[in-house]
C-alpha positions, 0 to 999 in steps of 0.5 A: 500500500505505498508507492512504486517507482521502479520494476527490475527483473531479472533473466531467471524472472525475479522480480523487484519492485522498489518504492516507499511502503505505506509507512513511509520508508524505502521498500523493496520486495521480490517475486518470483516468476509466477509472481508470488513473494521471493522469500529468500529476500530480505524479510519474507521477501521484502527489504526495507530500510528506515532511512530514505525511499528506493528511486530507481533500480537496476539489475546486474548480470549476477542478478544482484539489485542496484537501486538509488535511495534518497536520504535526507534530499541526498541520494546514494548508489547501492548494491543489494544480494540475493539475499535483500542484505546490502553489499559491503564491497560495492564501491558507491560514487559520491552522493548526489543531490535529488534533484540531479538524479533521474536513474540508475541503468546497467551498461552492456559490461555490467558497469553502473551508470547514473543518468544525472540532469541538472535544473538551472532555475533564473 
């Protein structure tokens, strides 16, 4: 019962869609092809984290979840498992302001790419 801003699958047919749930924190949840909940990810199948909403996802070839989550009008590139926990090794770029950020995409060599488009205002 909350907002949805992004749906990733996977090519074995997982699914994440990534938003702000009805309490108003960031949310991810996972299904699997026949569209029932993952419940390998996270908690019963959903993750979701106190601090900031999930923006925009991305899936890499090993099927782990990119998102962008927004904290405090900040946003932060992530690295999510398999398994819903955060990835430690993943090196994130240096945060963005929200304004600038539209999307996070995977290139055809699995790098991470973050679409960024300034507002200028007169």
């Amino acid at each position: 019962n909350g907002e949805d801003y992004s749906v990733a699958q996977t090519l074995s047919g997982r699914i994440y869609v990534i938003g702000v749930n009805a309490q108003h924190m960031g949310a991810a949840v996972a299904f699997t092809r026949d569209r029932i909940p993952d419940l390998s990810f996270g908690r019963n199948g959903q993750l979701v984290v106190p601090a900031g909403i999930f923006w925009s996802a991305a899936i890499q070839s090993d099927g782990r979840l990119v998102v962008a989550r927004s904290v405090n009008y900040v946003i932060h590139i992530e690295r999510i498992n398999l398994d819903g926990s955060n990835d430690p090794t993943f090196a994130s770029i240096t945060p963005l302001l929200v304004n600038d950020t539209r999307s996070v995409k995977i290139d055809q060599n699995d790098d991470v790419v973050v679409q960024v488009q300034r507002y200028v205002s007169e």
